[in-house]
C-alpha positions in Angstrom: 132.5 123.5 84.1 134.0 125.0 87.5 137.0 127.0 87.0 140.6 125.4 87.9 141.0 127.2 91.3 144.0 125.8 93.4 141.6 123.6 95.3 140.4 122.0 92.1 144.2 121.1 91.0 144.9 119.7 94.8 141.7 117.3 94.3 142.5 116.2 91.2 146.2 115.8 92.0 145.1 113.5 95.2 142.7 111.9 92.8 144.7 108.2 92.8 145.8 108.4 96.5 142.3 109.5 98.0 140.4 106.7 96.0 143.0 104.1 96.8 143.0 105.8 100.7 139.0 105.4 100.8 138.2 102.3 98.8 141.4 100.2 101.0 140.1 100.1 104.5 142.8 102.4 105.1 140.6 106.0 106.3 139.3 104.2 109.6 138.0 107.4 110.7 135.7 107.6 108.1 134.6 103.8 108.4 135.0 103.5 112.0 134.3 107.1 113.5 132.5 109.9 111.0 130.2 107.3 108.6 128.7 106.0 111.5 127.7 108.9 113.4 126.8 110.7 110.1 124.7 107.4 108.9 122.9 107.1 112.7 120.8 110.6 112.2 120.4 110.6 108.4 118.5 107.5 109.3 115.7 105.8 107.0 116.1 107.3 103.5 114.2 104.9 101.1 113.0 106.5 98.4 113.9 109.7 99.3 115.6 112.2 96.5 119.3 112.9 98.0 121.8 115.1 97.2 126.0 114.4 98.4 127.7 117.7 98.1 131.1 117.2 97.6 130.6 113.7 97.2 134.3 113.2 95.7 135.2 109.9 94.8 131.4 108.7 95.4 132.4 106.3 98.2 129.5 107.5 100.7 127.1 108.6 98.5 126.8 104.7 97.1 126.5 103.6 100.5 123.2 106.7 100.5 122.1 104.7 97.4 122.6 101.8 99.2 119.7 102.5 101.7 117.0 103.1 99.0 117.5 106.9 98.3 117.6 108.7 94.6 120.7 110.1 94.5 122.6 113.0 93.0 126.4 113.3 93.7 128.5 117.0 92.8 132.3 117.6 93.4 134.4 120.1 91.9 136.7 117.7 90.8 136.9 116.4 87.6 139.2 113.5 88.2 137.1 112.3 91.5 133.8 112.4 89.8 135.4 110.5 86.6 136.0 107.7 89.6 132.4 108.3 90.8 130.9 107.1 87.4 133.5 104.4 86.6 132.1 103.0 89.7 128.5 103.3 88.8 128.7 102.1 85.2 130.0 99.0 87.6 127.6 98.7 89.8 124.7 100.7 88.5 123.2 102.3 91.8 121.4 104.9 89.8 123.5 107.9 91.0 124.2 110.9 88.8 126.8 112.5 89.4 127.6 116.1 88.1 131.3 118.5 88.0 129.5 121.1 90.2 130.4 123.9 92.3 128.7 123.6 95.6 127.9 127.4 95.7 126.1 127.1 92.6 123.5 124.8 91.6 121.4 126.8 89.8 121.6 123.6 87.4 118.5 122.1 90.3 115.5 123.6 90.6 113.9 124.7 94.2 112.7 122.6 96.3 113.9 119.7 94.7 115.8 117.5 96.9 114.3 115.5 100.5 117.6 115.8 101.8 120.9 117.1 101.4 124.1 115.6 102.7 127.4 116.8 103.0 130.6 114.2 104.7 133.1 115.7 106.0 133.7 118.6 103.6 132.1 121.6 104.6 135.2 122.8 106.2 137.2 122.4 102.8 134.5 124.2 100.8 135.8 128.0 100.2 132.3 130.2 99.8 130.6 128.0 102.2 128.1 130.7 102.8 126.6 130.5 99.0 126.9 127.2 99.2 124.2 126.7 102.5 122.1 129.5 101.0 122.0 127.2 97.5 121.7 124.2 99.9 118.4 125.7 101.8 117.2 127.1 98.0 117.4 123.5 96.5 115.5 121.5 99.4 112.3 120.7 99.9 110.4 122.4 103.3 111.2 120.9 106.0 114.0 119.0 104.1 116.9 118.2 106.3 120.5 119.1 105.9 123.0 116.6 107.3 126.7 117.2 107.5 130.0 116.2 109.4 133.3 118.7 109.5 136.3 118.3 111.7 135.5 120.2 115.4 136.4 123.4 115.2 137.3 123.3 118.3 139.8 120.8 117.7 140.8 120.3 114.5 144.3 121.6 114.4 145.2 120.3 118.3 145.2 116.3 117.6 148.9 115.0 118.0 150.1 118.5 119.4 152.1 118.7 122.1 151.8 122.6 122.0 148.1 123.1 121.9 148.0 127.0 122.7 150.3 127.6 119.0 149.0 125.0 116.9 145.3 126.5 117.6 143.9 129.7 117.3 140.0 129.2 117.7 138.7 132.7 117.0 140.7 133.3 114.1 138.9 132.5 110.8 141.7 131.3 108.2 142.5 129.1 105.2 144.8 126.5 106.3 147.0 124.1 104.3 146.4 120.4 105.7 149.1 118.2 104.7 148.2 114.3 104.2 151.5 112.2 105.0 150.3 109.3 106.4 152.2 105.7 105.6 149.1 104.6 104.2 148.4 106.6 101.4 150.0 105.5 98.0 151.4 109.0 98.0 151.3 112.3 100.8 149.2 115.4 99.3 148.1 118.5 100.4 144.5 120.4 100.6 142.9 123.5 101.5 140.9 124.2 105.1 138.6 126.9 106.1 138.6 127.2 109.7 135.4 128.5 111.3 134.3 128.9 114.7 130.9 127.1 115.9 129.5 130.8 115.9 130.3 131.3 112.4 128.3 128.5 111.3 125.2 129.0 113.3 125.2 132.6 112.0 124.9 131.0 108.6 122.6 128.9 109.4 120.3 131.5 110.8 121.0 133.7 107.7 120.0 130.6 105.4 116.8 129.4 107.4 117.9 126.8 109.0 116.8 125.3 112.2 119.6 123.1 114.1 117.6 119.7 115.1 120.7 117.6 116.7 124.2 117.8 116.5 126.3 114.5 117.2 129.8 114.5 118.5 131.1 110.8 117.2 133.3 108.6 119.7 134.8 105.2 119.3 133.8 101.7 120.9 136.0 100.0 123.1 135.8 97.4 119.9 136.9 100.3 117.0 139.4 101.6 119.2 141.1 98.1 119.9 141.3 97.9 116.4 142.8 100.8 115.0 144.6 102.3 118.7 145.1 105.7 117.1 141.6 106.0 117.5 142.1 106.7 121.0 142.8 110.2 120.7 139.3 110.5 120.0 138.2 109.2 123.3 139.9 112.7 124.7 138.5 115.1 122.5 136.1 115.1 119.2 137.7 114.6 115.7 134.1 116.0 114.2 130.8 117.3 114.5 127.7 116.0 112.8 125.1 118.9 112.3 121.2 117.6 111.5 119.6 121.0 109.9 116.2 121.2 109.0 115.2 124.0 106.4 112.1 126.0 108.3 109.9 127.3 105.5 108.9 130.5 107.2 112.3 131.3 108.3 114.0 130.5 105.4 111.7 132.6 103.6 112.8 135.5 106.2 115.7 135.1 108.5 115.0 137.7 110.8 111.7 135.7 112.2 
């Protein structure tokens, strides 16, 4: 069982305002922006073994099970994966779903999984280093890692009128994100990591990991009609979608 770090207590104080938030129709960027992009280059999965690193309430990793794949969901909260099963003794999707730290799961063996997905979460995930080297140890060769943050570039200037102190790019830091919106049941607050796009392909070099596309999502003309505050989005990128693929020799020696 993970140990109670502050980032364990925020999830699992969020617990009923995040499920409510994602199983509503109320996180449009999720259903209208990030799943979409995300969804387009995991593509065909059938059959395919799956893991959904912090895979919280399980909302996206049913919609994996959805598409045909075997899948395994972890998140370090307790009180999200109690959700994540409720669901599944519902609907029984065939998902197991562990209490699992992301930078250890020693509890899979190697080269077990096809593919390994990760939505919008990398950025909130502490020892995110560990966690891609445990990532590249549990896929298969040639396994692919797919995973959406929020830009780096961007994250912190969306709704600011002063750009140039709301964002400092080459600064790595933890940051406190504070969810107030009118549509959640009740506000909460989380814990960022902000990287800069160097800092991640340096990991993913170090890890053996090859970068095969990246995707930068933007709304329709229909999504943004919608849901207008989607329109921000047609400016500048809310998120990134990375497509990895783990290079057996590489992997087996980063400096190749």
């Amino acid at each position: 069982m993970p140990k109670k770090s502050r980032i364990v207590k925020e999830w699992d104080e969020a617990a009923e305002s995040w499920v409510d938030f994602v199983n509503q129709g109320k996180d449009y960027f999720r259903d209208e922006l990030n799943n979409p992009g995300m969804l387009r280059l995991i593509g065909n999965i059938r059959r395919k073994s799956v893991l959904d690193v912090a895979c919280g309430e399980g909302y996206n990793t049913r919609q994996l099970a959805g598409k045909g794949a075997m899948v395994t969901g972890i998140d370090l909260s307790e009180k999200l994966i109690e959700h994540a099963r409720w669901c599944e003794e519902k609907n029984r999707l065939g998902i197991d779903y562990h209490v699992m730290d992301s930078a250890d799961l020693s509890w899979f063996p190697a080269k077990h999984f096809d593919l390994v997905t990760c939505f919008m979460a990398l950025m909130d995930i502490e020892n995110y280093d560990d966690a891609l080297g445990e990532v590249a140890r549990v896929l298969k060769d040639n396994g692919r890692f797919v995973f959406s943050i929020t830009h780096p570039c961007f994250e912190y200037c969306i709704d600011s009128e002063k750009i140039e102190e709301k964002m400092r790019y080459f600064v790595a830091r933890r940051e406190r994100v504070p969810w107030e919106m009118e549509r959640l049941l009740k506000p909460f607050k989380t814990t960022s990591f902000h990287r800069t796009l160097t800092d991640y392909s340096n990991r993913f070099h170090k890890h053996g990991f090859l970068v095969k596309k990246l995707l930068e999502p933007k709304p329709t003309k229909r999504e943004t009609a919608k849901f207008q505050q989607l329109r921000q989005v047609l400016f500048r990128p809310q998120s990134i979608v990375f497509e990895l693929v783990k290079d057996p020799v590489r992997s087996k020696n980063p400096s190749v």
